[in-house]
C-alpha positions as CSV (number, residue, x, y, z in Angstrom):
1,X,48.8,-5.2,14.8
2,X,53.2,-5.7,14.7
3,X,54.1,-8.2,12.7
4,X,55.6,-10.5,15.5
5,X,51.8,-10.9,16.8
6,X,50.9,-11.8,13.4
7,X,53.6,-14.3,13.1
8,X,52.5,-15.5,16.0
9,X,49.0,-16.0,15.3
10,X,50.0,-18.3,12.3
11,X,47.4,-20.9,11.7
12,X,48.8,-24.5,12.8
13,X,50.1,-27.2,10.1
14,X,46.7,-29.2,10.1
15,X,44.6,-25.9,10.0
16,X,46.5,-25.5,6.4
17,X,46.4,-28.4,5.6
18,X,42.2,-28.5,6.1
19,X,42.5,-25.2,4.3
20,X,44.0,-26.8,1.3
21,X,41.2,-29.3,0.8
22,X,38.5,-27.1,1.3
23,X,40.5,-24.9,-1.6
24,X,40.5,-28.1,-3.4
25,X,36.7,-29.4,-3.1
26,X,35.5,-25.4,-3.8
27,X,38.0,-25.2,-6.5
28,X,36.4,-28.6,-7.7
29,X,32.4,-27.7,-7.5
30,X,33.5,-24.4,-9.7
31,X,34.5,-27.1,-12.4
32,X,31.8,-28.4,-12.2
33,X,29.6,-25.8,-12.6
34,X,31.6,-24.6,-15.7
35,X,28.7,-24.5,-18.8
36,X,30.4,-26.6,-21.2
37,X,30.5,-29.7,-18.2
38,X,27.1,-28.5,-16.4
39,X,24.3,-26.3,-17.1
40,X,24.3,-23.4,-14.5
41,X,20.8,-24.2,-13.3
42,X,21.7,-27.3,-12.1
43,X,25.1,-25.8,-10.5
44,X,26.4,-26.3,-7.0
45,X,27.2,-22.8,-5.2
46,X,26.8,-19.6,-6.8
47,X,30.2,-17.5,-7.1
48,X,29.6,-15.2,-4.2
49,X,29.4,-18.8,-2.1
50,X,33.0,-19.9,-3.9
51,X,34.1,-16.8,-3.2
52,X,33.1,-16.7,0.8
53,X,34.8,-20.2,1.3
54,X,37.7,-19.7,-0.7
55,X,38.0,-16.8,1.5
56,X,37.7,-18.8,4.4
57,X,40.6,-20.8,3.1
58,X,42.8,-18.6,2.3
59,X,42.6,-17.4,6.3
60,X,43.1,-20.9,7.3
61,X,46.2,-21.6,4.7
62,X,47.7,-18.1,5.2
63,X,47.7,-15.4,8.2
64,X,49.3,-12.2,6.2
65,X,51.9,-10.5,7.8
66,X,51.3,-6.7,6.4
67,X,48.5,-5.0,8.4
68,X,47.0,-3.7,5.2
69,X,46.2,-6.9,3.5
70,X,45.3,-8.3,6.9
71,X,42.4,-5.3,7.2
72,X,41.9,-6.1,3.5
73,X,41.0,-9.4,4.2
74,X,38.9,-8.9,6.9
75,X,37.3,-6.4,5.1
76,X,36.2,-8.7,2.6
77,X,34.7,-11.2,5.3
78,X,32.5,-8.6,6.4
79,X,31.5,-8.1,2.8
80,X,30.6,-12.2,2.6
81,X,29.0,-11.9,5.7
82,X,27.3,-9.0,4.5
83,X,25.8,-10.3,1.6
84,X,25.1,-13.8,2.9
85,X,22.6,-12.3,5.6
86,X,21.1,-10.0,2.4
87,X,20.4,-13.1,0.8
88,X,18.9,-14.9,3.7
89,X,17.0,-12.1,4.9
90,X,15.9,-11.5,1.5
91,X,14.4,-15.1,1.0
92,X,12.7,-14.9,4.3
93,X,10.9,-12.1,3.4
94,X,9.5,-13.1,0.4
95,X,8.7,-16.6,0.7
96,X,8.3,-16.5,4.4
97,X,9.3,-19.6,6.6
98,X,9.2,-21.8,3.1
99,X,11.4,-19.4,1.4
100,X,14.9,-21.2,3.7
101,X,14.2,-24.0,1.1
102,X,12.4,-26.2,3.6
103,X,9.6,-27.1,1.0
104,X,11.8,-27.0,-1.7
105,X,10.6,-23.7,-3.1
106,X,13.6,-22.0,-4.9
107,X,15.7,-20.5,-2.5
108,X,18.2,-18.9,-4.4
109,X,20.5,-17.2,-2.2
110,X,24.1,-17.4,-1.7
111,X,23.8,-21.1,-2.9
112,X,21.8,-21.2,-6.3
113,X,21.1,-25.3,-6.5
114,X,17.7,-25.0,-5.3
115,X,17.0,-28.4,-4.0
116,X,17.9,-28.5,-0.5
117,X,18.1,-27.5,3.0
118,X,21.4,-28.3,3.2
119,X,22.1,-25.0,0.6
120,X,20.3,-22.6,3.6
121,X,22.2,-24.1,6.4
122,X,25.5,-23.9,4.6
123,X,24.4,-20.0,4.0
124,X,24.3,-19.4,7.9
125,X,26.7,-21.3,8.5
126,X,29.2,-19.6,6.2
127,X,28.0,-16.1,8.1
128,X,29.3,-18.0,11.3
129,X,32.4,-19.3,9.8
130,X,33.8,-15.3,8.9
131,X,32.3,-14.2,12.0
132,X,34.4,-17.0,13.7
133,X,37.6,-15.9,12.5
134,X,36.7,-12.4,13.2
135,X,35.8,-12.6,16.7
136,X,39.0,-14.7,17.4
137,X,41.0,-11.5,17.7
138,X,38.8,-9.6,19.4
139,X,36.6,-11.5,22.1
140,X,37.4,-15.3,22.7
141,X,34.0,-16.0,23.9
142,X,32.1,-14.5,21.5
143,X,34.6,-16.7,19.0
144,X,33.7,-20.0,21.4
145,X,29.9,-19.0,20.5
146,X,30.2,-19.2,16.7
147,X,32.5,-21.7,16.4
148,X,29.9,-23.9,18.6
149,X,27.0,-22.2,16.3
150,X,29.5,-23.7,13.1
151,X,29.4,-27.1,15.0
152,X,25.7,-27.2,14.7
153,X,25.4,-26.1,11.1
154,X,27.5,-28.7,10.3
155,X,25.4,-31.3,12.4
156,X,22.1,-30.3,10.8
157,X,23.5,-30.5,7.4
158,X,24.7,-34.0,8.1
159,X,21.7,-35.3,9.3
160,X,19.7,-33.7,6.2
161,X,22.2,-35.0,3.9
162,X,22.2,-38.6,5.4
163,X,17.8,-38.3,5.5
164,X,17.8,-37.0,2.3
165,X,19.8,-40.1,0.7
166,X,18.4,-43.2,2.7
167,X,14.9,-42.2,3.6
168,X,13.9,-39.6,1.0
169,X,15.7,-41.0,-2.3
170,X,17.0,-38.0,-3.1
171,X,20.0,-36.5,-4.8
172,X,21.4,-33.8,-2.7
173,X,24.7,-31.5,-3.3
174,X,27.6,-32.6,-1.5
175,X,29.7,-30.0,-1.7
176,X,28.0,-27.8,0.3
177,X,28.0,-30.0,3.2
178,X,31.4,-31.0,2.5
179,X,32.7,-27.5,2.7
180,X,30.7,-26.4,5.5
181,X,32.4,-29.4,7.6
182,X,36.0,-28.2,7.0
183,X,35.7,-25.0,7.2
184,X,34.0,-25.9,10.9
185,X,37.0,-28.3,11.5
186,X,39.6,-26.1,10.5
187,X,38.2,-22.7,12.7
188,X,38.4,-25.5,15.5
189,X,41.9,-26.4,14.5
190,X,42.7,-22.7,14.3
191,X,41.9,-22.9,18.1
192,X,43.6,-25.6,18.9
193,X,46.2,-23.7,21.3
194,X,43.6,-21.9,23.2
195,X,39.9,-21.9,25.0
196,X,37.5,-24.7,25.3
197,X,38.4,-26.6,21.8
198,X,42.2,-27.1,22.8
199,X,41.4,-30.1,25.1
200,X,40.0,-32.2,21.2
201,X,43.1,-31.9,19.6
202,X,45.8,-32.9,22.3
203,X,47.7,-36.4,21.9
204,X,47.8,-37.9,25.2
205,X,45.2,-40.8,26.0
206,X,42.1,-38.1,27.5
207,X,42.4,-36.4,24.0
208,X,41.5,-39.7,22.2
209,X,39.5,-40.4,24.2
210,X,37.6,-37.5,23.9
211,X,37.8,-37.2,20.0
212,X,36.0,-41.3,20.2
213,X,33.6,-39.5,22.4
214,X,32.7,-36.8,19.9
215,X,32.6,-39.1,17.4
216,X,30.0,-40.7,19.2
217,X,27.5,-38.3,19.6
218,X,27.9,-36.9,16.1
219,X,26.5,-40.9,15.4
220,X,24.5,-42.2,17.8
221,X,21.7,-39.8,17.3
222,X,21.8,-40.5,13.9
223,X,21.9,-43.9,13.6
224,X,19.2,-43.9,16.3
225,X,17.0,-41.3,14.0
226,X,17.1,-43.4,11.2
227,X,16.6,-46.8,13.2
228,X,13.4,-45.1,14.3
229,X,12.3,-43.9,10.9
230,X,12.7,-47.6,9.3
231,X,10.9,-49.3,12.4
232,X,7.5,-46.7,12.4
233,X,7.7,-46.4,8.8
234,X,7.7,-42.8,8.7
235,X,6.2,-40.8,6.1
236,X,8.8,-39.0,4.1
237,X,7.4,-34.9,4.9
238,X,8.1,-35.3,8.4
239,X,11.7,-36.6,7.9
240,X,12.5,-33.0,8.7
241,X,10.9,-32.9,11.6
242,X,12.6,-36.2,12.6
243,X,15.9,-34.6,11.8
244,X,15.6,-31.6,13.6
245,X,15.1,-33.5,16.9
246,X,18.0,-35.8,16.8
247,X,19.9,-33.0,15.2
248,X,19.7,-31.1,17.7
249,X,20.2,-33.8,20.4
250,X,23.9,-34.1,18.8
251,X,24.1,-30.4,18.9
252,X,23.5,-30.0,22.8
253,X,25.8,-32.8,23.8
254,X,28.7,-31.4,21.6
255,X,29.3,-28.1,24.1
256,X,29.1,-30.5,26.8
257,X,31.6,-33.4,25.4
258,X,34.3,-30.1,24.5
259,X,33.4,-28.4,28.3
260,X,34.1,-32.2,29.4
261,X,37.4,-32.6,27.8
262,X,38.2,-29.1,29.2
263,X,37.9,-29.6,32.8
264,X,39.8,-32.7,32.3
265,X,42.6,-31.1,30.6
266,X,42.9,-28.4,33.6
267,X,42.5,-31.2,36.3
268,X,45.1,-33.0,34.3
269,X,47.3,-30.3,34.1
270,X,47.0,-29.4,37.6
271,X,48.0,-32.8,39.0
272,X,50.9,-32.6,36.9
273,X,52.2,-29.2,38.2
274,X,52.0,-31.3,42.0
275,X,53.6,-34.0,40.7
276,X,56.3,-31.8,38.8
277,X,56.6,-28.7,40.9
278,X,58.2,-27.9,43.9
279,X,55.0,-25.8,45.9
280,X,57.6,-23.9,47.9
281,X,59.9,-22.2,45.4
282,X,57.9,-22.9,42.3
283,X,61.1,-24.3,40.7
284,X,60.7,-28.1,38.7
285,X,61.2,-31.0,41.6
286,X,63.5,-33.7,40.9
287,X,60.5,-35.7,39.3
288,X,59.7,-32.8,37.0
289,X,63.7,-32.2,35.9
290,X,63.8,-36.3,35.4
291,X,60.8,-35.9,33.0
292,X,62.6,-33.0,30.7
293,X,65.7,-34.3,30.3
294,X,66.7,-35.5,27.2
295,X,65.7,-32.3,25.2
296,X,68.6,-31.2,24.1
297,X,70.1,-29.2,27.3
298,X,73.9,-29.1,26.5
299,X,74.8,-27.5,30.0
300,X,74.7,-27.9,33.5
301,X,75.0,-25.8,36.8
302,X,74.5,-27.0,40.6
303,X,75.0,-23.9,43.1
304,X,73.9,-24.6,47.0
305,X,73.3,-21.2,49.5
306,X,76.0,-20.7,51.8
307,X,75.8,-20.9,55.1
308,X,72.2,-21.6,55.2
309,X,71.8,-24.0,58.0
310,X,73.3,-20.6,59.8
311,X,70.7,-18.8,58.4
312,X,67.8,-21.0,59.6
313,X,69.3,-21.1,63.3
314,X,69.5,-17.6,63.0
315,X,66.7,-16.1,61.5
316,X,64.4,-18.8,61.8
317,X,62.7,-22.0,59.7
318,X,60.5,-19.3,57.8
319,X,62.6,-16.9,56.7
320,X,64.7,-19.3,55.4
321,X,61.6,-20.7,52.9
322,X,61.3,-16.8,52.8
323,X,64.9,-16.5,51.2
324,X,64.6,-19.8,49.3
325,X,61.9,-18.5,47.5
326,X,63.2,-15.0,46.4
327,X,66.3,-16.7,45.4
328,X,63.9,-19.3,43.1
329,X,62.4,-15.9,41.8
330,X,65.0,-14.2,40.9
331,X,67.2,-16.8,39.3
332,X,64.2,-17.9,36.8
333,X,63.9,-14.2,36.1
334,X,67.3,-13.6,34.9
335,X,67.1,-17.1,32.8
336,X,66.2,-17.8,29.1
337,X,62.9,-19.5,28.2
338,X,64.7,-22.6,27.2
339,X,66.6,-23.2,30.6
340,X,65.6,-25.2,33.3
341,X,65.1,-24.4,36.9
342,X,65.0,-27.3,39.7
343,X,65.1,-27.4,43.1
344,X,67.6,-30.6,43.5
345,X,66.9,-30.4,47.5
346,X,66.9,-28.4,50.8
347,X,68.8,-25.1,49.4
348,X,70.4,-26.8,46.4
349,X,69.0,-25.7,43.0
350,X,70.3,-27.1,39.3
351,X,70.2,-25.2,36.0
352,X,69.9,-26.9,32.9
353,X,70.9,-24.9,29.9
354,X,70.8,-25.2,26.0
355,X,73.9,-23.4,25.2
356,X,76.9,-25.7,26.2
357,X,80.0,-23.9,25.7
358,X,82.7,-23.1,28.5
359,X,81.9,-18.9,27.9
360,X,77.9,-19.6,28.0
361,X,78.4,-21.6,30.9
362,X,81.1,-19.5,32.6
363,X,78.8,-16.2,31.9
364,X,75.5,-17.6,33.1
365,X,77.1,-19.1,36.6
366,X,78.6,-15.9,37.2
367,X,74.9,-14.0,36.4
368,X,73.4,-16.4,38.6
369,X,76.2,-16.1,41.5
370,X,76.1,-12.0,40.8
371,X,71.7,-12.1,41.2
372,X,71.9,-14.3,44.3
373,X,74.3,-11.4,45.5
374,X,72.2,-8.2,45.1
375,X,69.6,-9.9,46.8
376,X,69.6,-7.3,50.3
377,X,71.0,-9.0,53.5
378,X,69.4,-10.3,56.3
379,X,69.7,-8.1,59.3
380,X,68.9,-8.9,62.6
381,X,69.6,-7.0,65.9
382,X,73.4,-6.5,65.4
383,X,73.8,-9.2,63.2
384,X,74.0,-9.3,59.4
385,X,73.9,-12.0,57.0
386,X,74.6,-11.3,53.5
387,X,73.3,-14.1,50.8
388,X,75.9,-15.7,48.4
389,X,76.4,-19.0,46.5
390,X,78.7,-21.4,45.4
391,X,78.3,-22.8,41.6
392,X,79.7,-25.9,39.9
393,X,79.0,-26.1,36.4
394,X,79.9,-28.0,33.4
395,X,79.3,-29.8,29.9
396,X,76.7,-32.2,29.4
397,X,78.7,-34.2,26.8
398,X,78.4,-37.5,25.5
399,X,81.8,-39.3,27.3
400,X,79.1,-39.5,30.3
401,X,77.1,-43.4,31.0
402,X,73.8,-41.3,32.3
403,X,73.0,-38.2,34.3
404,X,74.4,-39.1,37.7
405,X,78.2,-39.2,36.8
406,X,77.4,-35.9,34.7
407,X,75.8,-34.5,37.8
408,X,78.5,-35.9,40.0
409,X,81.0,-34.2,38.2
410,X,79.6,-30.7,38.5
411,X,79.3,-31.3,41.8
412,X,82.7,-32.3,42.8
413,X,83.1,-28.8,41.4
414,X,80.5,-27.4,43.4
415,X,82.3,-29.1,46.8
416,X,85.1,-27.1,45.6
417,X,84.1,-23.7,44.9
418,X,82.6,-23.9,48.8
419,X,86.5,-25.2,50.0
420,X,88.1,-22.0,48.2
421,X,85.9,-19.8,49.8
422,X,82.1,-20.2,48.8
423,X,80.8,-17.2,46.4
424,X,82.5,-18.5,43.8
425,X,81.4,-20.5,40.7
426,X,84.4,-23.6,39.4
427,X,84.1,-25.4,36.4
428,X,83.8,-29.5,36.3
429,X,85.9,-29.4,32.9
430,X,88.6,-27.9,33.9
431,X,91.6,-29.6,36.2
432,X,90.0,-29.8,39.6
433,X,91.7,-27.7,41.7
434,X,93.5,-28.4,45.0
435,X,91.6,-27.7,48.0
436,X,91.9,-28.4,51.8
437,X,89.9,-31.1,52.8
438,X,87.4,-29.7,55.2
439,X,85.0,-31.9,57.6
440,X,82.1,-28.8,58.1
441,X,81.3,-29.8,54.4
442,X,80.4,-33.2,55.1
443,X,77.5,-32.1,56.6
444,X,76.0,-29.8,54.3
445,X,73.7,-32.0,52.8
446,X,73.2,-36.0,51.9
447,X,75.7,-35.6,48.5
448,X,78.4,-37.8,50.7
449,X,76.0,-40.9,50.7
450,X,74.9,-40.2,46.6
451,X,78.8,-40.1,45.4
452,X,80.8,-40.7,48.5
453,X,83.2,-38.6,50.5
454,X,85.3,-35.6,49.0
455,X,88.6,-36.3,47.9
456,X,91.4,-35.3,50.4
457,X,94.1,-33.6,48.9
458,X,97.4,-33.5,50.1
């Protein structure tokens, strides 16, 4: 793994910040297992479950950079992992079914406070958790599968916590369920960018939406559980039972709220692409250019085909779209990931650039003139047509009212690079130059009716 994947793969603010509370609540329930504040019997999480969800915060805080602390560190998960399935297995075996702490028999595994199944879920869940993170960098679904399996550990130990308090008068640890839900948060909100769980965290409208939604069926079942235990008067040993079934119910309907959200993230985004995209060159229409402007573009360019009502008479409607597309190609190519690519109409296309200085501009017209150049020439019978533009380009400064009189500028400078010759690229801030007035350019497309005729020069 190079360290520029690893910088990329840093975990997002709010994964960190997650991170830092479940440091703080684990850091917290050692306190408080300290002798001298709380005898060690009647202590919340034993040090090897500390250690796993300090662990697990430490990978949500911090991504490291060096390869060998990385392999370090994910040797050490499998060693939680490891030890947190001993441990299970372990109490399985010898108290059987009852020794998962169901009937309260002692199950002292990774999580020493005996009086709970919340201590047993947490366990499993904390093997899910590492294997989570693990699977993230090597198979996606397989890290979908366990962050879902997290989601329902977290569920069930909601629901036995919430039981345990109003309907069984008990005292249960919080801290285990506590951790357990941010560590399940932040693996979610390590995800954020990518698969199924990206559609929960995004801010538009759909994404609140959905998050109320989630909400929801994290609740409803709950409420509804204990609604139903209070009206039948249920006895308290089949409160478990009683949690398991609505537990569950939440933990079904979770996959299908995030697969939801998912489908209406891609529908969303591919409605947007129509709205915004032009479907014959792939370049931004003049509806997607109007929606990014404003984010801090400093430059502009405006270059037009020459000739190409020639070419369509000659060659034909579809080669034309033909050319008009390898043009769109090969322009976006040879462009930064910051600029902008539009078709502005018929064969006119408009750059917008982040570097706004004459040299910048000057060098990236005349890469975009050159590119449009190399493209090979049309041939037909005896005829030849070779492929060329003319560029106007210019400053996006603040002396302008709005975008129009910027973009009218730049293409006063456009009209003239086509007078002097076409194949050419002028610049809008410098003196316009003095050019013939010739009619033929009138007709090149509907720019006379947006800004008026071109200036006649004497």
């Amino acid at each position: 793994m190079n360290t520029d994947k690893a910088q990329h793969d840093m975990p997002p603010r709010s994964a960190r910040y997650v991170g830092l509370l479940l440091c703080a609540v684990i850091v917290g329930a050692a306190v408080d297992q300290l002798p001298r504040v709380r005898p060690l019997a009647q202590g919340v999480l034993s040090p090897i479950g500390m250690g796993g969800y300090l662990l697990l915060s430490m990978a949500l805080i911090w991504q490291p950079v060096n390869t060998g602390i990385l392999y370090s560190v994910r040797l050490a998960q499998i060693g939680v992992i490891g030890l947190a399935l001993q441990e299970v297995i372990s109490a399985a075996m010898r108290f059987g079914l009852n020794g998962l702490g169901v009937h309260d028999t002692g199950f002292r595994g990774v999580f020493i406070d005996p009086r709970g199944l919340e201590h047993a879920i947490a366990t499993l869940a904390l093997v899910a958790l590492h294997g989570a993170l693990l699977a993230r960098s090597l198979r996606r679904d397989a890290n979908t599968i366990l962050t879902f399996l997290c989601w329902g550990f977290a569920i069930l130990a909601l629901y036995h916590l919430t039981f345990g308090i109003l309907l069984d008068g008990s005292d249960p640890s919080y801290a285990p369920t506590i951790a357990l839900w941010l560590g399940t948060i932040g693996i979610t909100l390590r995800a954020r960018n990518t698969g199924l769980f990206s559609s929960l965290w995004t801010r538009d409208e759909a994404g609140r939406l959905l998050r109320v939604l989630l909400l929801a069926v994290l609740l409803c079942p709950l409420g509804l559980g204990l609604l139903f235990a209070m009206k039948v008067n249920l006895m308290v040993q089949y409160t478990l039972e009683l949690e398991l079934v609505f537990g569950s119910m939440a933990c079904l309907l979770v996959p299908l709220i995030v697969w939801l959200g998912k489908v209406l993230q891609d529908r969303q985004a591919l409605l947007l692409r129509l709205a915004h995209v032009d479907p014959l060159t792939g370049a931004l229409n003049r509806t997607g250019l109007e929606a990014r402007l404003g984010e801090g573009h400093k430059g502009l360019l405006l270059f037009d085909l020459d000739h190409f009502k020639r070419l369509n008479d000659t060659y034909g409607h579809a080669e034309g779209d033909r050319v008009l597309q390898e043009v769109a190609h090969r322009v976006s190519r040879s462009l930064s990931e910051a600029d902008i690519l539009a078709r502005w109409g018929g064969e006119e296309f408009l750059i917008l650039t982040r570097d706004g200085t004459p040299a910048a501009l000057g060098a990236l017209a005349e890469r975009t003139r050159t590119t449009v150049e190399a493209l090979p020439p049309l041939r037909q019978n005896d005829m030849t047509h070779n492929l060329t533009i003319s560029v106007g380009y210019g400053r996006l400064d603040q002396e302008a009212h709005d975008f129009t009189e910027r973009l009218a500028r730049v293409d006063r400078a456009l009209y003239a690079a086509k007078s002097l010759g076409r194949n050419r690229a002028v610049c809008a801030d410098e003196p316009e130059p003095e050019v013939p007035f010739n009619p033929e350019l009138l007709n090149l497309c509907e720019r006379c009716d947006r800004f008026g005729p071109p200036r006649k020069t004497a």
